[in-house]
C-alpha positions, 0 to 999 in steps of 0.5 A: 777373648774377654767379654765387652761390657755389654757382652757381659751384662747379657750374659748376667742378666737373669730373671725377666725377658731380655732383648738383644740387638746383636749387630753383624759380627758382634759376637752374639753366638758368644753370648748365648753360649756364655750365657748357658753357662753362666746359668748352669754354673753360677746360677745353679740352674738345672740343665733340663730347665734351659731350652735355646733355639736357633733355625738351622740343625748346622747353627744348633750343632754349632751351639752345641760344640761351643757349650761342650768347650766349655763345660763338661758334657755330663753337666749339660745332661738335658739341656735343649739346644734344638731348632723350632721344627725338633722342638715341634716333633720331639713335642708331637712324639708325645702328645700328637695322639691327642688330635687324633693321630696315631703315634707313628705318623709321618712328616711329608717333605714339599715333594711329597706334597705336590701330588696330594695338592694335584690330586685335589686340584683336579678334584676340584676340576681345576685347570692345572696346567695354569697352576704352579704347584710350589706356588700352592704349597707356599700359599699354604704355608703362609696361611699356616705361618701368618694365619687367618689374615692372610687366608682372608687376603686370598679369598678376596683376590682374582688370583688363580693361585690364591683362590685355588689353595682356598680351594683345596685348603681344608680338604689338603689338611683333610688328606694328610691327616687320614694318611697320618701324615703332617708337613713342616709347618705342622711341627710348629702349628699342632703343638700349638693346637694342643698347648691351646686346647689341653690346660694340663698339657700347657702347665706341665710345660711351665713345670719343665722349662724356665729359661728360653733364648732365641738366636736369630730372633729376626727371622721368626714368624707369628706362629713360631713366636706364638709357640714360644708364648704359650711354652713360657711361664709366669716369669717370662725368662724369655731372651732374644737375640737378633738384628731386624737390620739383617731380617731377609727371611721375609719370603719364608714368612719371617716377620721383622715386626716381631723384634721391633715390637718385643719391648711393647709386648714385654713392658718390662723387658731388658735392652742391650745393643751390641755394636761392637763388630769384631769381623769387618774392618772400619772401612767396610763398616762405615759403608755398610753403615751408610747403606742400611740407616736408609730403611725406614722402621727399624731400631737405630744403631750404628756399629763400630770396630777397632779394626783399622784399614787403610783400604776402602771397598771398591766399586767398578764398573765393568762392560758386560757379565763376561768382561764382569767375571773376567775382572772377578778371575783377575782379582781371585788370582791377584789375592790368591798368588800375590797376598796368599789368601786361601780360596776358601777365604774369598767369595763371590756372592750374587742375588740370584744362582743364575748370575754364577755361571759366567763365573763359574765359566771363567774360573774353569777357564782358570783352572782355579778351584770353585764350590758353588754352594746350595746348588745341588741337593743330595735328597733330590737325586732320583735314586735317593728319592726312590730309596727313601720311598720304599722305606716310607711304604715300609714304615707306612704301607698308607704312604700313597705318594711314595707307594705309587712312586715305587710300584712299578721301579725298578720295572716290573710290568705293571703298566700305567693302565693297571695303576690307574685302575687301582688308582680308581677302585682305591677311590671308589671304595674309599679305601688305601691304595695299598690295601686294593693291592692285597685284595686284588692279590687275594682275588687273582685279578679279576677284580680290576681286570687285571692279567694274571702275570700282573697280579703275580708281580704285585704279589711279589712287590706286597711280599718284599715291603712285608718281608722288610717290615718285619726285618726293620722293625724286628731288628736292632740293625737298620743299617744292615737291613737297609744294605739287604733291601737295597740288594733285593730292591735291584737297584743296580740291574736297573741302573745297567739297563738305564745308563749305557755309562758305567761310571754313571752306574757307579756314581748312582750306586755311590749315592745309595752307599752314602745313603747307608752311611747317613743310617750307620751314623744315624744309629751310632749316634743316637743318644736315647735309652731306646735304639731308633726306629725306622720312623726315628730315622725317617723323621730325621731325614724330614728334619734335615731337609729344611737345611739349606745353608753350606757347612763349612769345611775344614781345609777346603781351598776352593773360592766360595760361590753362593746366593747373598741369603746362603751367606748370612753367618758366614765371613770370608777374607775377601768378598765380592758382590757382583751384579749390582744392578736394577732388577737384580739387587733390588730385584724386579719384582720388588722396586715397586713395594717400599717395605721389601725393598727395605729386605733387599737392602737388608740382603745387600747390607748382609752380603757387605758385613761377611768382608772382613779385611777387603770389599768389592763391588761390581756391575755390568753395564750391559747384561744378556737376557734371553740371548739378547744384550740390554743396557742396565742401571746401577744399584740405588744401593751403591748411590746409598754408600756415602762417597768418603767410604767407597773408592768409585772405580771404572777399570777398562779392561786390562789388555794383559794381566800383567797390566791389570796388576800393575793398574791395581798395585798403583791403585793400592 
């Protein structure tokens, strides 16, 4: 497809910042890919030169795949297309060691995390079952991601979650690093640190890299930004792309300011607005359109399309969550049987997972083929989790949090009195855990006041993880290591003696054989001259984590279920909205505070541009909560449509879906 002017003059321009408002569907993935190219080809600019970050591993992959349609592979050889947290690491494996870290750390996932944060709570003789610990670990990834501001705002606040991370704050940063651990944020924050401290360092970054583009500029907070600043030369080649009108990150501390301030910070800084929509049809747009221009701060556009419909979104009224899904099960049918829509080509979208599970009730009813996206995780399956652990305290025998996960599964004997004990002699000597376990090992026990048959089982344990150290890192094959340690682990013996349900032995088993899959494809794909280690293969687990939006598959037939955050980026035939009411979208907590219910109508404006040929709108009159049925209001959002672009609708239910077709035909 041709580029638009517009397109183009992004794609040409070279020297000197360059913001770029890409609208919904606009194309702008078009334009970076094009604009890489234009570099490199017409411009003669080495690959090694261009660095081009997105947030997602699966949107930088995208990237990449779109570059190499284009262009050769062996002509792109060092071009970055990375996310912010690669970036970080890939620049921590070579200059962490000058904060004081060794090279081989390790990056602590948010479940890693909750029993340092309890651990020190308790230090502190904090009450903690009052305490949220996932409450704690955000409090401290915004002091990191926002910065002294928003510390300053916890300390003089009353409340216990805030005053507790003060609390424990610097001790937290304390014990991670005597672990020669860092978490996520540290990707993005000890790079930083460094560029600040270390002039050499920052210079021969200048050296390397002249061009930076950033997709999806709107969800970057002031550190990643900040990072972005002190990785750029003199010359500023610094474009971004985005749209603050589909900035709703702002829960994850995403700072919307940042794009709307990019021409004050670089003066000399290039516009372009791309308002040509390519995915949604007039009708959609002129509704979404309607809605957003009522949020107070942002850039004004309006987008446009040449794709003409007849048909306007539709808004219906229905008389509770069962009636309301009832309707949707209708309408799936309709557009599945009588157009021939495919089921990956239709979604159901809502604000909270919650609002799915009359949905998903209906559709089994059906027997009509869902996928609820973003619901289930492979890394939070407890076998997984305890797989991973043991090939922490492989890779690092400090590793407390998943040497103590492990020490006693599978079951071995060694109680919860004997880890306690070496809990406290760990604490009293100020010395690893790990460490209180080889000596209590040399000292046959008696040290802790240990039993014999205890002290034996320990030796056994120290023994496997020794004997696995030596084979992974002796080895050029970790995925045939793996397959033998998870053998002499016992996994499935003490899975047998944990499920009565053979099936869910073998469902469990399944999970560790795709587990070793993930480490073959891992070594088959990697790219460096070394072979990976087993701390390559475990930072890229850390990484991959952070992904939580859906891939899509080829072929898949199944109605897409998933959360309005999960659907931006992706488009669909046929959307539905549903649960548009008060207290749901905008949500409760929100109605009171202006600024973010300008991000929930940014949620509810997103969720309306994936439509690309038809819209519709739902909400239940009534709703249960609690067992409970309570009356509810409709969505300020829909009173925001203007009425020439939404075909109001109150459908009583249908007594037959044959009645229910012929309502609609008549309707269309």
């Amino acid at each position: 497809m041709k580029l638009n002017p517009e397109q183009d003059k992004a794609v040409k321009h070279f020297e000197g910042p360059m913001l770029i408002f890409a609208g919904a569907g606009s194309g702008k993935t078009r334009v970076i890919t094009n604009r890489i190219i234009h570099l490199i080809k017409n411009k003669n600019i080495e690959p090694s030169k261009i660095v081009a970050l997105s947030f997602t591993n699966k949107s930088s992959k995208e990237l990449r795949e779109r570059v190499r349609k284009m262009i050769p592979s062996k002509e792109t050889k060092g071009l970055i297309l990375s996310t912010f947290h690669s970036l970080g690491l890939n620049f921590l494996k070579k200059h962490i060691e000058l904060l004081g870290y060794h090279l081989n750390f390790l990056l602590q996932t948010p479940s890693d995390t909750e029993g340092i944060i309890l651990d020190l709570l308790k230090s502190k003789k904090i009450d903690t079952e009052e305490i949220q610990i996932p409450l704690i670990q955000s409090n401290i990834s915004k002091v990191k991601n926002i910065g002294q501001e928003y510390f300053d705002i916890m300390q003089s606040s009353d409340n216990i979650h805030f005053l507790s991370t003060v609390e424990i704050y610097e001790d937290y940063n304390k014990v991670m690093k005597s672990m020669n651990s860092i978490d996520f944020d540290d990707l993005i924050l000890l790079p930083i640190k460094i560029l600040r401290e270390n002039e050499e360092v920052k210079k021969s970054y200048h050296k390397k890299f002249n061009f930076f583009m950033v997709d999806e500029f709107q969800d970057t907070n002031k550190t990643q930004y900040e990072l972005i600043k002190l990785l750029i030369n003199k010359n500023n080649n610094l474009c971004v792309v985005g749209d603050d009108d589909q900035s709703i990150y702002g829960f994850r501390g995403s700072d919307v300011s940042l794009i709307l301030n990019f021409e004050k910070d670089f003066k000399n800084a290039e516009t372009i607005r791309l308002l040509q929509n390519y995915r949604s049809n007039d009708k959609i747009l002129n509704a979404a359109n309607s809605v957003i221009k009522n949020n107070s701060g942002r850039k004004e556009k309006t987008l446009w399309t040449e794709i003409i419909s007849d048909e306007l979104p539709k808004y219906v009224e229905r008389l509770d969550e069962k009636d309301e899904a009832i309707f949707l099960a209708d309408e799936i049918e309709y557009e599945m049987k009588k157009n021939h829509i495919e089921g990956s080509q239709i979604s159901v979208l809502f604000r909270t997972n919650y609002q799915s599970r009359p949905i998903e009730e209906e559709l089994r009813i059906r027997g009509i083929p869902y996928k609820l996206i973003g619901a289930y995780n492979f890394f939070d399956r407890k076998e997984v989790k305890d797989l991973i652990a043991y090939i922490r305290v492989v890779a690092n025998h400090n590793d407390e949090l998943a040497l103590l996960r492990i020490l006693n599964y599978p079951k071995r004997g060694i109680g919860q009195t004997s880890i306690s004990k070496i809990g406290e002699k760990s604490f009293e000597k100020e010395i690893p855990v790990f460490q209180v376990l080889e000596n209590l090992c040399h000292e046959q026990g008696y040290i802790l006041d240990i039993k014999k048959n205890t002290a034996s089982k320990i030796y056994e344990f120290l023994e496997l993880i020794q004997k696995y150290r030596t084979e992974f890192f002796g080895s050029n094959k970790l995925t045939e290591t793996l397959k033998k340690f998870i053998k002499d682990i016992g996994f499935e013996k003490e899975f047998s003696l944990e499920e009565s349900n053979e099936k869910v032995i073998k469902a469990r088993m399944l999970n560790l054989s795709e587990f070793i899959n993930m480490m073959y494809y891992f070594e088959s794909e990697w790219d460096e001259k070394q072979k990976p280690t087993l701390f390559d293969f475990l930072q890229r687990l850390s990484v991959l984590t952070l992904d939580e939006e859906p891939e899509k598959k080829e072929r898949d037939e199944r109605v897409q279920l998933m959360t309005m955050h999960l659907s931006k980026g992706l488009e669909f035939d046929v959307v539905f909205l549903i649960g548009l009411e008060e207290g749901i979208i905008p949500s409760s907590r929100t109605i009171d505070e202006s600024n973010i219910v300008d991000e929930e109508r940014r949620l509810f404006y997103v969720g309306m541009t994936r439509a690309k040929k038809r819209l519709v709108l739902t909400r239940a009159k009534e709703r249960r909560k609690y067992g409970e049925m309570y009356s509810t209001e409709s969505s300020r959002f829909i009173s925001e449509i203007s009425k020439e672009y939404l075909n109001d609708l109150n459908i009583q239910s249908p007594d037959s879906e044959f009645d229910f077709l012929k309502s609609l035909e008549s309707l269309k």
